[in-house]
C-alpha positions as CSV (number, residue, x, y, z in Angstrom):
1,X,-4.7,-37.1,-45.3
2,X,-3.6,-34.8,-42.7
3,X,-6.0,-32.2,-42.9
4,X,-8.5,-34.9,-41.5
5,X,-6.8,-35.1,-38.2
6,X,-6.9,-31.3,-37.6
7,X,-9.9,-30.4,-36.1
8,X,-10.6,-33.5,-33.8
9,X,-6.7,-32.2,-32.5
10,X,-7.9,-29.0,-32.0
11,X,-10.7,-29.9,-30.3
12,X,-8.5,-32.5,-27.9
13,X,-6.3,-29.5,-27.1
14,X,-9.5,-27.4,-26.5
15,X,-10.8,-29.8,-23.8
16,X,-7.6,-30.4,-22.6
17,X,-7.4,-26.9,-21.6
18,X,-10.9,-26.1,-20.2
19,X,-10.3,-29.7,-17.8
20,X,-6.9,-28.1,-16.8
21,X,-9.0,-24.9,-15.9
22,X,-11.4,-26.9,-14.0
23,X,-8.5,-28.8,-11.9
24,X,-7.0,-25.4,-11.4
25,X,-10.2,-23.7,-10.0
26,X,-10.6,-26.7,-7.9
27,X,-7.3,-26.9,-6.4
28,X,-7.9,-23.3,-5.2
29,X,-11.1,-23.7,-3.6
30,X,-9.2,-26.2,-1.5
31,X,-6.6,-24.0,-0.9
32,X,-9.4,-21.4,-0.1
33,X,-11.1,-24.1,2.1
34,X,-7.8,-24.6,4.3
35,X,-7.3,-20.9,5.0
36,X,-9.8,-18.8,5.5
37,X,-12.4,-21.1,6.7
38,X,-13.8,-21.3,10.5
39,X,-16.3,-24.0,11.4
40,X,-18.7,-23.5,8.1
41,X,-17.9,-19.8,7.4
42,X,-15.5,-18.3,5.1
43,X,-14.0,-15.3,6.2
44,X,-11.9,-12.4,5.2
45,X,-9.2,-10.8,6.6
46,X,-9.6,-9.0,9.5
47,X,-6.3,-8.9,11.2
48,X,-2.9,-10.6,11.2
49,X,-1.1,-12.1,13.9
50,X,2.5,-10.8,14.8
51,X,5.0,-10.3,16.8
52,X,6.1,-6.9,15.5
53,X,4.5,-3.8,16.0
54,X,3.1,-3.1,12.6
55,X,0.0,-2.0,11.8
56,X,-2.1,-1.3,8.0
57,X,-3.3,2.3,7.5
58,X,-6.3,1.9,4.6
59,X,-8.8,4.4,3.1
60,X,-11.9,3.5,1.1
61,X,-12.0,5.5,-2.1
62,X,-15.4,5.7,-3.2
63,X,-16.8,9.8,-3.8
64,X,-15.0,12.8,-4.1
65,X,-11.0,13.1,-4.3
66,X,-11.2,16.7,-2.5
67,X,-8.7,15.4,0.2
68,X,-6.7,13.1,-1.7
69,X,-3.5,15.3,-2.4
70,X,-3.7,16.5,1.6
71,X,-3.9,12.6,2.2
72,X,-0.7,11.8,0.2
73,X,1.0,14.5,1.5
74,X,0.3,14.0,5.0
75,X,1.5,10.1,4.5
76,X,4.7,11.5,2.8
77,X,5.4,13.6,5.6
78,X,5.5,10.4,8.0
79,X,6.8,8.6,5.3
80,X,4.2,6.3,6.0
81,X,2.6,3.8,3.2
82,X,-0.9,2.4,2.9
83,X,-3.7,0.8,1.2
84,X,-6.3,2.5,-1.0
85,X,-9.4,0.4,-1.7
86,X,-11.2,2.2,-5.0
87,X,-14.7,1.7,-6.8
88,X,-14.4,1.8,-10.7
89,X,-16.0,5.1,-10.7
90,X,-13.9,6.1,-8.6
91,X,-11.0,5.2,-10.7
92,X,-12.3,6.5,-13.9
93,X,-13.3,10.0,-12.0
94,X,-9.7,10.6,-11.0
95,X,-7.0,8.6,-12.7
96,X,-4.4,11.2,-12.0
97,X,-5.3,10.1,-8.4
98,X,-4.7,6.6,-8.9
99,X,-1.4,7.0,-10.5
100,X,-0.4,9.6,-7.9
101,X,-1.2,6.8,-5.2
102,X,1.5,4.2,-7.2
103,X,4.0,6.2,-7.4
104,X,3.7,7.5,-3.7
105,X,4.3,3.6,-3.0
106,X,0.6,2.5,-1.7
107,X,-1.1,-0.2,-2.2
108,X,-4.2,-0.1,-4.9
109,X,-7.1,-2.1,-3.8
110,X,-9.7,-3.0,-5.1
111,X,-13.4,-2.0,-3.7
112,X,-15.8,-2.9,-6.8
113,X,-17.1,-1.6,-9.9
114,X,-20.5,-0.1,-8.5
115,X,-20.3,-0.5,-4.7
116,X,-23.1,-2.8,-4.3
117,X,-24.1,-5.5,-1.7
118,X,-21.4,-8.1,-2.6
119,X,-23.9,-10.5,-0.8
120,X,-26.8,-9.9,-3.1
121,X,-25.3,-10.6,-6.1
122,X,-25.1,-13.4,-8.8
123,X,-21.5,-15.4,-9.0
124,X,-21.1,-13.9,-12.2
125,X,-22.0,-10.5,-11.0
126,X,-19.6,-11.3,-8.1
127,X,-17.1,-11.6,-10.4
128,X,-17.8,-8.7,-13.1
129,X,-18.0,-6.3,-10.1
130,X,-14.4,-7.5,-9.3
131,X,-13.0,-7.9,-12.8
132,X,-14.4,-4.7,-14.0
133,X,-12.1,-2.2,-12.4
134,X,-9.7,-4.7,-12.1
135,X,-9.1,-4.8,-15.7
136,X,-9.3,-0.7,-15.4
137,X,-6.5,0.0,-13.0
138,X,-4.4,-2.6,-14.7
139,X,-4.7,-0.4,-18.0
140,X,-4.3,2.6,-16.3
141,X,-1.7,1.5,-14.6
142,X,0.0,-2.0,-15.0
143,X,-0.5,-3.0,-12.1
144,X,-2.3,-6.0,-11.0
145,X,-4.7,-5.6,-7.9
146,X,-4.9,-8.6,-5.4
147,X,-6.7,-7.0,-2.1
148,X,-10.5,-6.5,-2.1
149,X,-12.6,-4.8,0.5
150,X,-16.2,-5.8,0.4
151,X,-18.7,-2.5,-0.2
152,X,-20.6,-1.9,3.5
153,X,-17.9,-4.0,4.7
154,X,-20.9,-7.2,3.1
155,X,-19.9,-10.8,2.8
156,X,-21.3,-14.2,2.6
157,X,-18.8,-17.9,1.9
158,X,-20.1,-16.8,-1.7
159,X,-18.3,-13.9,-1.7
160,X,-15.5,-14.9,-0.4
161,X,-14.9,-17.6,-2.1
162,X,-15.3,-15.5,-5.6
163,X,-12.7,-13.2,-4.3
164,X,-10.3,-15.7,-4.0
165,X,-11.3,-17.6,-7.1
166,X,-10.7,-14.4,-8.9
167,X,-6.9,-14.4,-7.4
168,X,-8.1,-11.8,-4.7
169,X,-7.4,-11.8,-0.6
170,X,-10.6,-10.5,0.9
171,X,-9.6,-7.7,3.6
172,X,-12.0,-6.0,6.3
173,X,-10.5,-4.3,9.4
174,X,-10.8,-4.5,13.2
175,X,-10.3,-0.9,13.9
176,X,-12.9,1.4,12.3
177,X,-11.9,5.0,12.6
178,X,-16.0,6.1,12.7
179,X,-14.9,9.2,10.0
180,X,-18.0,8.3,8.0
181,X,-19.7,9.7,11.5
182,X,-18.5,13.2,10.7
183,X,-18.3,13.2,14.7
184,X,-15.0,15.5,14.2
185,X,-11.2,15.3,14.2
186,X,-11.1,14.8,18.4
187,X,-13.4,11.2,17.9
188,X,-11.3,10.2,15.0
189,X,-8.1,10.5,16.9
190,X,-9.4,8.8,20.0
191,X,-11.5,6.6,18.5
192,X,-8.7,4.7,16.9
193,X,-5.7,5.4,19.1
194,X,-7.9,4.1,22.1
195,X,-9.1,1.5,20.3
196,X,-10.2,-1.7,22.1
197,X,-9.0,-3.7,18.9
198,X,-5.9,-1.8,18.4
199,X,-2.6,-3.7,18.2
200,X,0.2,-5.9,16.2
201,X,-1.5,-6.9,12.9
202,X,-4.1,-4.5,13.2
203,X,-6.1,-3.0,9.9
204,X,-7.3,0.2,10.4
205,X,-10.5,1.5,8.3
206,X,-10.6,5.4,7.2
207,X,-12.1,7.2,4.2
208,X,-10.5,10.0,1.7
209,X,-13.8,11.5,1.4
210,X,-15.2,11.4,4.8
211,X,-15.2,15.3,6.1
212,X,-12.4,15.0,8.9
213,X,-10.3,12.5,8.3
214,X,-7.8,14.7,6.6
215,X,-7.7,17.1,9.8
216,X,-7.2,14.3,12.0
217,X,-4.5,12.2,9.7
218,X,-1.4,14.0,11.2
219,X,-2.0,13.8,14.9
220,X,-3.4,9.8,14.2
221,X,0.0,8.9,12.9
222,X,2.1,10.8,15.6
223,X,0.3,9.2,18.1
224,X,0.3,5.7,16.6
225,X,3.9,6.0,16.3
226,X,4.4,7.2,20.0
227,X,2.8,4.0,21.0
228,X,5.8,2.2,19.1
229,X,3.6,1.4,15.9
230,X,4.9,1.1,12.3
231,X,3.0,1.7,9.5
232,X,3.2,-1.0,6.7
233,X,0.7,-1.6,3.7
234,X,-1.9,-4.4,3.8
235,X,0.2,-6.2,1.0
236,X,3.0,-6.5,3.4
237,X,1.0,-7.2,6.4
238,X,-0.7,-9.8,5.5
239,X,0.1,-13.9,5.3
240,X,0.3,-15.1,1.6
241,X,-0.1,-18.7,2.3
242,X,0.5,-21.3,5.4
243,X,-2.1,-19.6,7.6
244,X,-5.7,-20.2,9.3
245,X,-8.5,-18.2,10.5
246,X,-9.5,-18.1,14.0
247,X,-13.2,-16.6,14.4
248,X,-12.0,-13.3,14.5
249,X,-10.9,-13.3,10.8
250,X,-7.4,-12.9,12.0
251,X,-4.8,-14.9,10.2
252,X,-2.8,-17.1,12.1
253,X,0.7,-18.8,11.2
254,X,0.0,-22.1,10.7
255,X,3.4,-23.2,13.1
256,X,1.1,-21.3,16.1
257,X,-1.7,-22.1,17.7
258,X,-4.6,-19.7,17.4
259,X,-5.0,-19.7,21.3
């Protein structure tokens, strides 16, 4: 008599746990909705809003890892950590690389499987692009990646919204470096110690590929640091929860006012 009541049970606990899935993804995309949303866009992180002088240091890692060990030792020198945003090729090119970044103490973000147009793509594209060197990293490594950097710095609400969905914070910057330029180790320096951006909560935006960056990583940091900076990761920088957006993509405490 009891074997009849099995698989309608199973089913019942089946349902029960895609509608718990459902409520879940819907509680999100109102916490989502709270945070990050200005007016009737949905914005990433640009900045954070602070009091203390810190500022996040953060190379794209998307072609070559020719500069990588200068990079790490440069940072090591200053004793300075930062964030690494990484492509799944990337990451299957050079996973000495990626472990060598954990262990330094850095951040490992994540910067899609293929480096497409975010913007362009299908919600389930979206979301394999994401979970695809996602799931890499956290083999290679154990560790669980929760920043994302938009390819081309792209975005739309969609994808956003599938970052967080997917338990990710969406990060861009507000100082760009311009070492994609290859205008030289001089226009790197001043270009982001003299930036018009540049201050507390500040994310800056360099490359471990791009032709100077290396060259011009020393003096950057010396003279961040001589303007009373301190170098934290994005992970550290940034608000987990109990902020808002103002339409700069900076996050905002929500006990201040963004004005």
């Amino acid at each position: 008599m009891k074997k009849k009541y099995l698989l309608p049970l199973t089913l019942l606990f089946s349902l029960m746990f895609l509608l718990s899935i459902s409520y879940n993804r819907r509680i999100a995309t109102r916490v989502i909705a709270t945070s990050s949303t200005v007016g009737s866009r949905e914005l990433p992180i640009y900045c954070v809003q602070t009091d203390k002088p810190q500022i996040a240091l953060t190379f794209d890692a998307a072609w070559g890892n020719e500069d990588t060990k200068t990079i790490l030792d440069i940072l090591a020198k200053h004793e300075v950590k930062a964030t690494f945003f990484m492509t799944g090729g990337w990451v299957s090119s050079y996973p000495n690389d990626v472990k060598a970044i954990l262990a330094a103490g850095h951040d490992l973000g994540n910067h899609s499987e293929n480096h497409k147009n975010m913007s362009q793509l299908s919600d389930r594209e979206k979301t394999s692009e994401l979970m695809t060197v996602h799931n890499k990293v956290k083999e290679l490594t154990g560790y669980d990646m929760f920043l994302f950097r938009p390819p081309y710095g792209d975005y739309d609400n969609a994808v956003v919204l599938n970052a967080r969905e997917n338990g990710y914070y969406p990060i861009q910057w507000d100082v760009d470096s311009l070492d994609w330029k290859d205008y030289g180790v001089e226009a790197i320096i001043d270009t982001v110690c003299n930036h018009k951006h540049l201050g507390n909560g500040s994310i800056i935006l360099c490359h471990n590929g791009a032709k100077y960056t290396a060259q011009a990583l020393d003096t950057m940091i010396t003279t961040l640091k001589s303007k009373g900076y301190e170098f934290v990761p994005v992970s550290q920088l940034i608000l987990r929860d109990n902020y808002h957006m103002d339409h700069e993509g900076r996050q905002i405490p929500d006990n201040t006012s963004s004005s």
